[in-house]
N, C-alpha and C positions, 0 to 999 in steps of 0.2 A: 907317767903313762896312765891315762885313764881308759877304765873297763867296764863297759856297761856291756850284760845280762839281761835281757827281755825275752820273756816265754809269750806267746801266742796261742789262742785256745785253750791252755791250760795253765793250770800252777803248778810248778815245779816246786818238788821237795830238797830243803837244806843241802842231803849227801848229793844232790845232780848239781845244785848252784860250787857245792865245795869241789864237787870233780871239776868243772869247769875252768874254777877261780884257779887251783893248782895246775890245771895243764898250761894255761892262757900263760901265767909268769912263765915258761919255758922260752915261749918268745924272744924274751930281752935276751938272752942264748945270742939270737940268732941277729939283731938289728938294736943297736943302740940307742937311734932315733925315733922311735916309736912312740907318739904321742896318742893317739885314740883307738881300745879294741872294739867293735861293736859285736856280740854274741847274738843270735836270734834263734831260737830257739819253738819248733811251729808246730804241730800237727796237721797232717796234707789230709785227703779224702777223707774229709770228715762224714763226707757223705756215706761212703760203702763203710761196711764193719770193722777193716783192716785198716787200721791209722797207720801213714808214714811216719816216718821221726823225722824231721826235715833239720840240718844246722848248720847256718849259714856265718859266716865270719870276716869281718872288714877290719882291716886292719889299715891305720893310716900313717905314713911317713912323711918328712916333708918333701913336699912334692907329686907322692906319689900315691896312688891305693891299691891292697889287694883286696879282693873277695873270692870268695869260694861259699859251694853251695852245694851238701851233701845229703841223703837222705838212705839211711835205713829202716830196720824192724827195733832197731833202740836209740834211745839219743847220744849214748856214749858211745857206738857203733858209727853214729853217724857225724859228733863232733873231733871223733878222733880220727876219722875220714878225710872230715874239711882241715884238721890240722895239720895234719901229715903232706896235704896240698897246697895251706898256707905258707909253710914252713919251705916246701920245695920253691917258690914263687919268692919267695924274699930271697932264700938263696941263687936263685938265678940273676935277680937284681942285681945284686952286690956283686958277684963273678961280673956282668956287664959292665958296672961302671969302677971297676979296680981295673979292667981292659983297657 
């Protein structure tokens, strides 16, 4: 399984990349064939003063892809959002094709 981590507009610090890294392996949980995760990780309205968290998550199987694309007032708010979405969306796969 390879995992790549990209921040946008900003740099993210060590403890955000390590939240990340630990939730992402939860994954293999859920789908055994999971070859590429992709993280994104963005800053929305940079324009106005209130920055989104925006995080967005691709996940690829053979075959198939998900993504999901979440955004709060923090980034662990918002990538635990999109995984909680990810997570539902593989499981619905797998019930599909065990039918």
């Amino acid at each position: 399984m390879n995992v790549n981590i990209q921040t946008v507009r900003f740099d993210a610090d060590s403890k955000l990349l390590e939240y990340v890294n630990k939730k992402i392996r939860k994954l293999n949980n859920f789908h055994d064939r999971i070859t590429t995760i992709d993280v994104y990780l963005k800053l929305d309205n940079v324009v106005h003063q209130i920055k989104d968290k925006v995080a967005e998550i691709k996940v690829k199987i053979p075959r198939y892809e998900f993504f999901v694309k979440e955004s709060s007032k923090s980034f662990e708010e918002s990538f635990d959002n999109a995984l909680d979405c990810i997570i539902g969306q593989i499981k619905r796969k797998k019930e599909k094709q065990a039918a």
